[in-house]
MIMI-427043 format. One record per residue (C-alpha): x, y, z; residue in one letter. Coordinates in Angstrom, 3 decimals. Layout:
BEGIN
+----------+----------+----------+----+
!        X !        Y !        Z ! aa !
+----------+----------+----------+----+
!        X !        Y !        Z !  A !
...
+----------+----------+----------+----+
//
This chain:
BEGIN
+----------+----------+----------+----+
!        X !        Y !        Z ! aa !
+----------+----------+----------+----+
!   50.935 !   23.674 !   16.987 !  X !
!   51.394 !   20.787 !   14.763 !  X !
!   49.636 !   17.482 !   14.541 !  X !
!   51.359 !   15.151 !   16.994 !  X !
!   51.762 !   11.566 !   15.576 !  X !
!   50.659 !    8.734 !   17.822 !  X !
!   53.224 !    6.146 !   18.911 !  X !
!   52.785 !    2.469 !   17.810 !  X !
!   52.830 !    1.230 !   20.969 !  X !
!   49.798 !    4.067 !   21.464 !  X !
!   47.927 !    2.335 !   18.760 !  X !
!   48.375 !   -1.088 !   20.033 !  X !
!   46.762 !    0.474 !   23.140 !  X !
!   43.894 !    2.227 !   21.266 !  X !
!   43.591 !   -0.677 !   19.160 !  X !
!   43.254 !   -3.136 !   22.295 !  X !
!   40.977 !   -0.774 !   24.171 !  X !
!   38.424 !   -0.453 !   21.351 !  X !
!   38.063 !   -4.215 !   21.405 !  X !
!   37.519 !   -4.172 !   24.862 !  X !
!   34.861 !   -1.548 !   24.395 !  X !
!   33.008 !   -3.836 !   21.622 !  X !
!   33.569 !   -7.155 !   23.795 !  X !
!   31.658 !   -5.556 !   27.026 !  X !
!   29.074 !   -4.195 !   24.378 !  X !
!   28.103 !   -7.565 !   23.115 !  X !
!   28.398 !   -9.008 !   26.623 !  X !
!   25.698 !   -6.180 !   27.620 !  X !
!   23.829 !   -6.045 !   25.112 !  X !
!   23.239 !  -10.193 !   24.821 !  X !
!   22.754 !  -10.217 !   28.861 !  X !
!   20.059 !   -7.925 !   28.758 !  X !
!   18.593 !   -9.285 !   25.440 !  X !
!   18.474 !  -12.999 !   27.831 !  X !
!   17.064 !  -11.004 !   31.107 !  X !
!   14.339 !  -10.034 !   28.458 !  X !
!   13.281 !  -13.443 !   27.143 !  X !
!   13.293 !  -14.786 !   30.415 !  X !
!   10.935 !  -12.424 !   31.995 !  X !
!    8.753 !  -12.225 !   28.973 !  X !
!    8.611 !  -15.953 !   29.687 !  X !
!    7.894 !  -16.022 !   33.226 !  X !
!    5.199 !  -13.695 !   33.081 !  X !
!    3.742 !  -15.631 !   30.147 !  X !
!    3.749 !  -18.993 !   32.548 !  X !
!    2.316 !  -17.059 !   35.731 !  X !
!   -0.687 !  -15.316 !   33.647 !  X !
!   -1.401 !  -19.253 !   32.332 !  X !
!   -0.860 !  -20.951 !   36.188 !  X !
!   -2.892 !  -18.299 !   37.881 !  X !
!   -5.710 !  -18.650 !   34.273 !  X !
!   -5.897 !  -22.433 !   35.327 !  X !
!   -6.273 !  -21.661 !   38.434 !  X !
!   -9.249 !  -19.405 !   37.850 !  X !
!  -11.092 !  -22.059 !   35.615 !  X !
!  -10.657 !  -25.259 !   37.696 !  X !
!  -11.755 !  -22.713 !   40.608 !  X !
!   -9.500 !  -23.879 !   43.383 !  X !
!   -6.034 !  -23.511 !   43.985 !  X !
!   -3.146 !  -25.755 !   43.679 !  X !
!   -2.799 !  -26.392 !   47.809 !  X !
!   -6.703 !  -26.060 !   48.491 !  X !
!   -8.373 !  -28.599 !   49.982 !  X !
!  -11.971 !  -29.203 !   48.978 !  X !
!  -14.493 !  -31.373 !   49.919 !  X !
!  -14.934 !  -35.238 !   48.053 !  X !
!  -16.600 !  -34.917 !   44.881 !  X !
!  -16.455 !  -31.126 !   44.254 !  X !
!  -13.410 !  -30.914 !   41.524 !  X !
!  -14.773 !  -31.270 !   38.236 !  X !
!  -11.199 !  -31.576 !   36.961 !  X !
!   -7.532 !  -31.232 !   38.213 !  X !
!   -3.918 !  -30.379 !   37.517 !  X !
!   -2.003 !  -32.507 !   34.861 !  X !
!    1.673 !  -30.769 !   35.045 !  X !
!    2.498 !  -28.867 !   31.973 !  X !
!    3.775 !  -29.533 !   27.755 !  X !
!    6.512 !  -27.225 !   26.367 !  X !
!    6.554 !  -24.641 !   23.466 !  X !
!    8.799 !  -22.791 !   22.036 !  X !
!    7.557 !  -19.218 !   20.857 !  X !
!    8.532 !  -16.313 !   18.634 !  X !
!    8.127 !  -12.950 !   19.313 !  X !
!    9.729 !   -9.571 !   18.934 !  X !
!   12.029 !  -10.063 !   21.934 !  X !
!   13.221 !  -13.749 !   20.548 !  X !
!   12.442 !  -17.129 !   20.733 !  X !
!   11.397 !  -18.164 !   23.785 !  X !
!   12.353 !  -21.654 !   24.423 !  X !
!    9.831 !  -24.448 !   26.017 !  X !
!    7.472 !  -22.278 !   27.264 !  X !
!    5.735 !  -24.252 !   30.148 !  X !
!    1.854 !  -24.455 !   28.827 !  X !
!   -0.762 !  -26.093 !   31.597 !  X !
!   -2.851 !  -28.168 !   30.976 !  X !
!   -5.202 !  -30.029 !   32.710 !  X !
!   -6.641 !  -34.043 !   33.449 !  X !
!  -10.019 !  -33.662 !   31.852 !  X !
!   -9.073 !  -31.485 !   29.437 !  X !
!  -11.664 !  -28.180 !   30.592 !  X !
!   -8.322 !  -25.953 !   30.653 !  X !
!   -7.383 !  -24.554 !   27.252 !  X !
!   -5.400 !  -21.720 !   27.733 !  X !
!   -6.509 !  -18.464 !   25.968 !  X !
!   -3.846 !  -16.520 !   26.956 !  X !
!   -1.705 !  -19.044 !   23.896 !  X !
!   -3.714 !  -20.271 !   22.108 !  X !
!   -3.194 !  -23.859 !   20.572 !  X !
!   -0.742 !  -24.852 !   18.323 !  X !
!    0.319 !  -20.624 !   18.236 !  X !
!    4.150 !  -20.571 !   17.574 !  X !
!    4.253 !  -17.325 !   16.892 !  X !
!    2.798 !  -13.936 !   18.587 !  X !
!    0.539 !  -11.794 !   16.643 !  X !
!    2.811 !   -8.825 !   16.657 !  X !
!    5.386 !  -11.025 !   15.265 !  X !
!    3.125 !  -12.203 !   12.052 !  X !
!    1.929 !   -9.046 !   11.315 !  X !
!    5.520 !   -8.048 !   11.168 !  X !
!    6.208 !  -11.108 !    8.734 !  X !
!    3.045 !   -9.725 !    6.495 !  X !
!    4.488 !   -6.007 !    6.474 !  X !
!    7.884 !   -6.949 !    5.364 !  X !
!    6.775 !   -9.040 !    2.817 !  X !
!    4.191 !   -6.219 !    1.848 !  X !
!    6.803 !   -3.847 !    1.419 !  X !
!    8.557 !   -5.689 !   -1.490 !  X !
!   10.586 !   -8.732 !    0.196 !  X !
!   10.481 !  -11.860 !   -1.539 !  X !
!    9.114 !  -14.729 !    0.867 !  X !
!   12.807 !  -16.764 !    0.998 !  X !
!   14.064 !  -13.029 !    2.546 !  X !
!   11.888 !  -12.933 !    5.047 !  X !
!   12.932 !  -16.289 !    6.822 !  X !
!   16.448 !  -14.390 !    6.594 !  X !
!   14.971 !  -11.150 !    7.993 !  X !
!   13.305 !  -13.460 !   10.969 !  X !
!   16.331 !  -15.314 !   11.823 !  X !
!   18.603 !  -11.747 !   11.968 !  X !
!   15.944 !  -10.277 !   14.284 !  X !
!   14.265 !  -12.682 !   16.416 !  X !
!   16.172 !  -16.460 !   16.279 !  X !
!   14.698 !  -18.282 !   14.215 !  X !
!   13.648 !  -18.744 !   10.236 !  X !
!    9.841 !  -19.180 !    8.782 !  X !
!    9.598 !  -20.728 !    5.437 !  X !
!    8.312 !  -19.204 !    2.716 !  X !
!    5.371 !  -21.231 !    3.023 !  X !
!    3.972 !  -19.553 !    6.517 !  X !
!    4.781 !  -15.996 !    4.882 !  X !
!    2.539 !  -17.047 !    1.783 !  X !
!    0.260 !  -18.784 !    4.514 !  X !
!   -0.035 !  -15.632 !    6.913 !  X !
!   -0.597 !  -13.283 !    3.605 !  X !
!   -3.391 !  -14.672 !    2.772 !  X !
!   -5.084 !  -13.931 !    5.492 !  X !
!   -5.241 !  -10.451 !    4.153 !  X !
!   -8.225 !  -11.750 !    1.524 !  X !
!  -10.730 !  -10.649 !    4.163 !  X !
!   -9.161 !   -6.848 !    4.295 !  X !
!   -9.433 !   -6.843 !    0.342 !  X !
!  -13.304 !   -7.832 !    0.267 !  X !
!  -14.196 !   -5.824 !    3.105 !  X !
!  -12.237 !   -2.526 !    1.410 !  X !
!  -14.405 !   -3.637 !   -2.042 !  X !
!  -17.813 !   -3.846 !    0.057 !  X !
!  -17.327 !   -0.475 !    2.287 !  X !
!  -19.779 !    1.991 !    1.698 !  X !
!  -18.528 !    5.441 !    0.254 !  X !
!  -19.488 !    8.691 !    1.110 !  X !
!  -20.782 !   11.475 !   -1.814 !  X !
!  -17.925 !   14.046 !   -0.795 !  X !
!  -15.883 !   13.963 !   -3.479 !  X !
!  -14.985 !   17.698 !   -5.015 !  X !
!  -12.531 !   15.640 !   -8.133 !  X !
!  -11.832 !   12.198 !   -9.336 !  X !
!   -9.051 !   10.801 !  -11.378 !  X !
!   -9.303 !    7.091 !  -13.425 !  X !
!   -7.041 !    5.465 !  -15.258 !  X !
!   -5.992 !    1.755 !  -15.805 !  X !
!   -2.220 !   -0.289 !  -15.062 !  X !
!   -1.494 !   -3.277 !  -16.971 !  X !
!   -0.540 !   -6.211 !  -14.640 !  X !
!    1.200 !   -9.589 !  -14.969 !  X !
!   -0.618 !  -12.781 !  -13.549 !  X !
!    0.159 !  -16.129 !  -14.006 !  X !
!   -3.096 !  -18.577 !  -15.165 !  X !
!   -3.390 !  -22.298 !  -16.430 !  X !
!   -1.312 !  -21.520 !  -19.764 !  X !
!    0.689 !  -18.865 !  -18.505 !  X !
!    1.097 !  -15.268 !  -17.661 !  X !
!   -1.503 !  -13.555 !  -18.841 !  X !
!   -2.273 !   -9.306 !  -18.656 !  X !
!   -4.752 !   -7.779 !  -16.830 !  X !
!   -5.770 !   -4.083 !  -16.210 !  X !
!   -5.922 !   -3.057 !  -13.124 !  X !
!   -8.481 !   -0.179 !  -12.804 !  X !
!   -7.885 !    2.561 !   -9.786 !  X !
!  -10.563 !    5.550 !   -8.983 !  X !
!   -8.668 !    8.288 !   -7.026 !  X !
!  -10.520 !   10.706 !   -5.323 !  X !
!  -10.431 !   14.658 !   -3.997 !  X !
!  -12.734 !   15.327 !   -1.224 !  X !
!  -14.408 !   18.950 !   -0.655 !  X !
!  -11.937 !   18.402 !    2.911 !  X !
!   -8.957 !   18.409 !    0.221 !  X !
!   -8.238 !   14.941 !    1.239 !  X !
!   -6.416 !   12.544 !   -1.748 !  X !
!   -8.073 !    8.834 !   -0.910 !  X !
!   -7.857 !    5.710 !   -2.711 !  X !
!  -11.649 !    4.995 !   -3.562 !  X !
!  -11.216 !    1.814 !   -4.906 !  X !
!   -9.801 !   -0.691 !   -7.542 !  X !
!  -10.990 !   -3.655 !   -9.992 !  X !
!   -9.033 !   -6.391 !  -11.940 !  X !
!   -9.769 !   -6.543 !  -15.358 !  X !
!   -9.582 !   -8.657 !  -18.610 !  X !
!   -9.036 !   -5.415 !  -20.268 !  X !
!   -9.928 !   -1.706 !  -20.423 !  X !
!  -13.403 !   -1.801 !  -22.124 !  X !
!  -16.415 !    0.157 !  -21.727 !  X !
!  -18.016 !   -3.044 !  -20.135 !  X !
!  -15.675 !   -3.272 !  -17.792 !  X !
!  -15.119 !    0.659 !  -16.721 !  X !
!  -18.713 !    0.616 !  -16.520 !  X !
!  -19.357 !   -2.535 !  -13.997 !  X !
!  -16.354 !   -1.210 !  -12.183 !  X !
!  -18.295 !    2.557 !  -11.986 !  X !
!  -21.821 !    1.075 !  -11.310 !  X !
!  -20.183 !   -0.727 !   -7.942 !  X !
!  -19.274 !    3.036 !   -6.814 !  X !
!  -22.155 !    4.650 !   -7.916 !  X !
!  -24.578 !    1.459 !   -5.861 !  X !
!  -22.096 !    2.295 !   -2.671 !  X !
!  -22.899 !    5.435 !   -2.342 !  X !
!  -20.594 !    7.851 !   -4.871 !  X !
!  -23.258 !    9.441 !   -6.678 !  X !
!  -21.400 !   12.039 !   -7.561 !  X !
!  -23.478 !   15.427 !   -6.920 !  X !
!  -20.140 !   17.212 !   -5.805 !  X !
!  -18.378 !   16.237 !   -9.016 !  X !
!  -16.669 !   19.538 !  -10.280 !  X !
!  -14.099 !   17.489 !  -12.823 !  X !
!  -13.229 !   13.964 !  -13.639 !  X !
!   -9.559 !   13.596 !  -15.103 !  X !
!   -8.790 !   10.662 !  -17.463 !  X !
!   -6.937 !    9.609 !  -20.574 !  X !
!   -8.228 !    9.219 !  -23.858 !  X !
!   -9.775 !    5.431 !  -23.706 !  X !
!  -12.633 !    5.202 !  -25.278 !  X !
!  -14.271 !    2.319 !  -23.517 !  X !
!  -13.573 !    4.766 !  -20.391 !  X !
!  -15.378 !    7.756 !  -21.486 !  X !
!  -18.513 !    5.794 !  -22.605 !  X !
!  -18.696 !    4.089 !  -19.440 !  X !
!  -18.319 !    7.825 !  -17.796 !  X !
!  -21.527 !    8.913 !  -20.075 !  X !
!  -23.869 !    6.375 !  -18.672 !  X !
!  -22.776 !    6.592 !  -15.145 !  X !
!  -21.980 !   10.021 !  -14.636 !  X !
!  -23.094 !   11.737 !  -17.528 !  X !
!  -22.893 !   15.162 !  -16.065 !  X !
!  -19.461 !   15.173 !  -14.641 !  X !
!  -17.358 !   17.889 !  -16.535 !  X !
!  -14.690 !   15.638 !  -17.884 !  X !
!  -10.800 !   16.680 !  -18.165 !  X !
!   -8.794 !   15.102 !  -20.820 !  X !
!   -4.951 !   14.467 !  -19.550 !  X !
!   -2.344 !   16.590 !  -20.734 !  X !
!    0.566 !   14.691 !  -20.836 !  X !
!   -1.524 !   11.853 !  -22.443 !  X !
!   -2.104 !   14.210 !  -25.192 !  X !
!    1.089 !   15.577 !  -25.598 !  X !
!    2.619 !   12.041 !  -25.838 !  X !
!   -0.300 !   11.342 !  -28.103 !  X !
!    0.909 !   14.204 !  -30.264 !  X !
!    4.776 !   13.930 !  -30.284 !  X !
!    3.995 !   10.179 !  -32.034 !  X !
!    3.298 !   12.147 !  -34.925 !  X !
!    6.312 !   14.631 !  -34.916 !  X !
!    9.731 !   13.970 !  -35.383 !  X !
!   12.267 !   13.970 !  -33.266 !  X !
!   13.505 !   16.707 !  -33.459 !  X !
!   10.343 !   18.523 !  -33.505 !  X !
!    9.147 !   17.745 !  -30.511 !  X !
!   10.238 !   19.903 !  -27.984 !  X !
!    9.314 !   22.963 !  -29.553 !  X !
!    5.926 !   21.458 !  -29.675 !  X !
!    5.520 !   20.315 !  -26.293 !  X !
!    6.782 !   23.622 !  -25.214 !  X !
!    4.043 !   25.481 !  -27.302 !  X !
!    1.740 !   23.376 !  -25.503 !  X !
!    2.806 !   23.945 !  -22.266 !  X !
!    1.809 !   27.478 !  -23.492 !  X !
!   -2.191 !   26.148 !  -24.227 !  X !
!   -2.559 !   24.271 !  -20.453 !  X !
!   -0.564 !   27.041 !  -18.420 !  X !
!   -2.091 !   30.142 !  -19.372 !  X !
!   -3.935 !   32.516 !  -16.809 !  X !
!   -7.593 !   32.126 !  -18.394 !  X !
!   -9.619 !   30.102 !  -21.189 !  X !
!   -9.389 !   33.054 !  -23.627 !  X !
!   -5.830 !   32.976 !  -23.706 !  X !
!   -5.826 !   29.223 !  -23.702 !  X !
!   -7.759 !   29.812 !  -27.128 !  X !
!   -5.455 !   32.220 !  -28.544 !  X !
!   -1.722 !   30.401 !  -27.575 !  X !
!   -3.656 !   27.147 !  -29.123 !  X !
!   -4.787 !   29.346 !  -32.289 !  X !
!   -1.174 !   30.389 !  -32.680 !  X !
!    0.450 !   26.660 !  -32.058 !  X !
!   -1.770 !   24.820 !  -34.507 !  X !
!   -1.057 !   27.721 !  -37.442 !  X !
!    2.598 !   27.284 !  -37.672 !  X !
!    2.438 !   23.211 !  -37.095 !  X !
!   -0.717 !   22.419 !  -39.282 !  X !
!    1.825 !   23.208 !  -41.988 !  X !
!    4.280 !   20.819 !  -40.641 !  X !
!    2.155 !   18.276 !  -39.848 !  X !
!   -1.286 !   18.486 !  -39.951 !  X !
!   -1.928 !   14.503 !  -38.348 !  X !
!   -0.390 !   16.126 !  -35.001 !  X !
!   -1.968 !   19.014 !  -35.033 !  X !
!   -5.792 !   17.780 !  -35.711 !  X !
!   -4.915 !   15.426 !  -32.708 !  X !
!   -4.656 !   18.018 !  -30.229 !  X !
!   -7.639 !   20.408 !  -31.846 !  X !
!   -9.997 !   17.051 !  -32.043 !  X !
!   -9.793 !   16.898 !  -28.228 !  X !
!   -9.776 !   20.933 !  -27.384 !  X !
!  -12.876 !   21.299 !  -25.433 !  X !
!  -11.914 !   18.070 !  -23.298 !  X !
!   -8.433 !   19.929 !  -22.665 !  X !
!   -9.786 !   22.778 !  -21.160 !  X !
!  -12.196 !   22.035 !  -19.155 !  X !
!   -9.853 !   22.703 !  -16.263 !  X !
!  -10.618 !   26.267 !  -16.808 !  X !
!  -13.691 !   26.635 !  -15.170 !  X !
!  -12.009 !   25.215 !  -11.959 !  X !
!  -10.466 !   28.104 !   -9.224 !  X !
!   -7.182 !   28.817 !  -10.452 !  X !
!   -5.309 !   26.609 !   -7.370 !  X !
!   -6.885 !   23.378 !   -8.610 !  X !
!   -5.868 !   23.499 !  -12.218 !  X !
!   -2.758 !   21.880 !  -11.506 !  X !
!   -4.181 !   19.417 !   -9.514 !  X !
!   -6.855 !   17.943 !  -12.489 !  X !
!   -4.626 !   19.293 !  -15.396 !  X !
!   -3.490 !   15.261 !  -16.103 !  X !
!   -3.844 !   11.799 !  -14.222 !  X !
!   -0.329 !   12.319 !  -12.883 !  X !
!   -1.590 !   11.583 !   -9.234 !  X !
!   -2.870 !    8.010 !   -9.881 !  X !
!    0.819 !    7.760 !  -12.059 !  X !
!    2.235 !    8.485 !   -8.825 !  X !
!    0.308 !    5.835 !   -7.336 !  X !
!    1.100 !    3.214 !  -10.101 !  X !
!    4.832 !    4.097 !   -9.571 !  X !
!    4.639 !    2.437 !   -6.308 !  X !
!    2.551 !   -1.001 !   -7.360 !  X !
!    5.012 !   -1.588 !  -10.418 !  X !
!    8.148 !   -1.205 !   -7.814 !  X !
!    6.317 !   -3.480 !   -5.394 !  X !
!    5.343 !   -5.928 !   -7.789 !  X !
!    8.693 !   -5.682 !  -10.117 !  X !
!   10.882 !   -8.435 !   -7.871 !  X !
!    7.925 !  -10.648 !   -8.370 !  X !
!    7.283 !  -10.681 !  -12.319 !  X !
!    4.037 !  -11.924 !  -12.196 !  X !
!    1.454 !  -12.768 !   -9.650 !  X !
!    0.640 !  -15.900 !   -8.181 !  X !
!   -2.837 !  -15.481 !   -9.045 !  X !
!   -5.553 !  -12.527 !   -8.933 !  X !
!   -6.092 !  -12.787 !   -5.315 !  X !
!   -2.370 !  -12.189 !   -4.580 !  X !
!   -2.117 !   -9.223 !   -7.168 !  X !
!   -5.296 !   -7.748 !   -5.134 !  X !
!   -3.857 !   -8.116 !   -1.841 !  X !
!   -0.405 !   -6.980 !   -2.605 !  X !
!   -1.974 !   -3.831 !   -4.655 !  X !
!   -3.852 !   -3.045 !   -1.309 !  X !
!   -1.558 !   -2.963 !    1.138 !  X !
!    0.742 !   -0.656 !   -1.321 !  X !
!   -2.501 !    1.898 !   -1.237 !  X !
!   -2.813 !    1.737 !    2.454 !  X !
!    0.609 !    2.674 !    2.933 !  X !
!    0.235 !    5.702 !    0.279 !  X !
!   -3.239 !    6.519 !    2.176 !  X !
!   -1.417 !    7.072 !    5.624 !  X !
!    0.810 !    9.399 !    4.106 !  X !
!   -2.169 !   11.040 !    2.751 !  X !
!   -3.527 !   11.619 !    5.595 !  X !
!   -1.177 !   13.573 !    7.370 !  X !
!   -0.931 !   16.286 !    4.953 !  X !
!   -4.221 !   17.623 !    3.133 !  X !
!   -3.554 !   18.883 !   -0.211 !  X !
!   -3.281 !   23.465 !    0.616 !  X !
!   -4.944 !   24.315 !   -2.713 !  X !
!   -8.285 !   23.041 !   -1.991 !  X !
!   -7.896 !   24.017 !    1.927 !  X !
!   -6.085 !   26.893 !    1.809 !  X !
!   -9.479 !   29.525 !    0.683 !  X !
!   -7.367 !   32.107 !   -0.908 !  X !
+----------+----------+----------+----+
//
């Protein structure tokens, strides 16, 4: 059968009923959104009246004796509050004559519920700029906050950030990456750079956690090794240490001498390689990289030695600055190795904490540059709590999986 063609006077009908449909929605839909506020509100007022009630110790038609109220009834004050069913409009408070009623239920001067400012601190967290959120706010719940209360409520967070610093840390870790991000931060003549150093660890459990983090001037062996000193007084001695994966910074592996000098050490791959194409041309380089690939991929150390053997006789000739680079940090390269076969991938380069940094630099792109250090440290740690719940749910099958 064909396709039968509607009518227009069919359309006019399907148009007209449609509208219909999406009038009674909103009528629903905003009824039921009101029936909420409203008993959200009278609960709110009954849990305060019967609260009062409970503290002046009588109740409102009781008769007692002369002298035996300590205080009495003094009506009520309105305030509006936000929460996530809406703004709830002059919200009867009571209050009392002598002032020994101070409702804990709301607490004074609260405009706002604590579901709905944790809300305000997430979105922000998650990358929107404080003039979205009022817009955010007044979509969802009635009403805009400034920009102000968002930086207000997100400081609050300073707390979380020193107590995540302070925490003791359990000796469990199997593997440990560290590396540095540069980061943007405004000061008293301008944005300045800082280094933001990040230990991520691999427990024996196979679990990927964010150990912790450290601001820096810059990436120096001072500063690597204050930053490893904190772990190592908390508690990460590192006894279960089978490999620590970093780049090539100096100031980073002197710092890993005197702190955990008998760590086997893993030198990053793709550091290297990138090291090593600087010296090729361009259109050398992926022949190179792919003879490398060769060196970090293959089944045991002996044949590691051999593919390395064979890549650094035919491009010594070519370029003997590239090829020194990569045999200057051989023993580094390999240490991976002497790790079971499954984890190789897993400490073969710093590509995990990249992952990590990936997140921080979109988070902190809209912004430019930080407000100041606290700010930087608060936004970076509610990116890594985010990444640590996802962690969570799924240990990593290589280190779990006993094959």
């Amino acid at each position: 059968m064909g396709r039968r063609f509607l009518s227009e006077q069919e359309v006019i009908l399907q148009e007209e009923a449609e509208e219909w449909r999406a009038m009674l929605r909103e009528m629903v839909n905003g009824d039921l959104a009101d029936l909420g506020r409203d008993a959200v509100r009278q609960t709110l007022e009954d849990l305060m009246k019967e609260e009062r009630d409970w503290v002046l110790g009588y109740l409102p038609h009781e008769r007692l004796p002369q002298g035996e109220r300590s205080d009495h009834r003094n009506g009520y004050y309105r305030r509006d509050l936000m929460t996530t069913f809406g703004v709830l409009p002059k919200v009867a408070v009571p209050r009392s004559r002598q002032g020994s009623y101070q409702t804990q239920i709301l607490p004074r001067y609260q405009r706002r519920t604590r579901q709905v400012d944790e809300a305000i601190r997430q979105v922000f967290l998650a990358g929107v700029s404080t003039r979205r959120v009022g817009e955010i706010t007044k979509t969802l719940m009635g009403e805009a906050v400034s920009a102000q209360t968002v930086s207000r409520l997100c400081q609050t967070l300073g707390a979380q950030v020193r107590a995540f610093h302070q925490r003791p840390l359990e000796d469990n870790l199997l593997y440990l990456h560290l590396d540095g991000l540069t980061m943007k931060i405004k000061g008293a003549q301008g944005v300045v750079s800082r280094v933001l150093l990040v230990a991520l660890g691999i427990t024996t459990e196979g679990r990927r956690y964010l150990v912790d983090f450290r601001l820096a001037p810059r990436e120096t062996k001072e500063h690597w090794q204050a930053f490893l000193e904190n772990l190592y007084l908390r508690g990460l001695h590192g006894d279960q240490l089978a490999c620590i994966t970093t780049d090539g910074n100096p100031g980073l592996i002197g710092a890993l001498e005197i702190i955990y000098p008998g760590a086997p050490r893993q030198r990053c791959w793709v550091h290297k390689m990138r090291n090593v194409s600087n010296y090729l041309k361009k259109e050398e380089r992926k022949e190179a990289l792919t003879g490398m690939a060769k060196i970090y991929s293959a089944p045991n150390r002996r044949q590691a030695l051999l593919a390395f053997r064979e890549w650094y006789c035919h491009w010594h000739p070519i370029d003997a600055q590239a090829a020194d680079c990569l045999k200057r940090d051989l023993e580094e390269l390999l240490t991976i190795f002497s790790l079971p076969v499954r984890h190789r991938i897993l400490m073969r380069t710093t590509n995990p904490l990249e992952r990590v940094f990936v997140e921080v630099r979109r988070r902190s792109r809209p912004m430019l540059a930080f407000a100041n250090q606290a700010s930087c440290e608060r936004i970076c740690l509610s990116v890594f709590h985010h990444l640590q719940a996802s962690w969570n749910r799924k240990p990593i099958r290589a280190i779990t999986q006993k094959t």
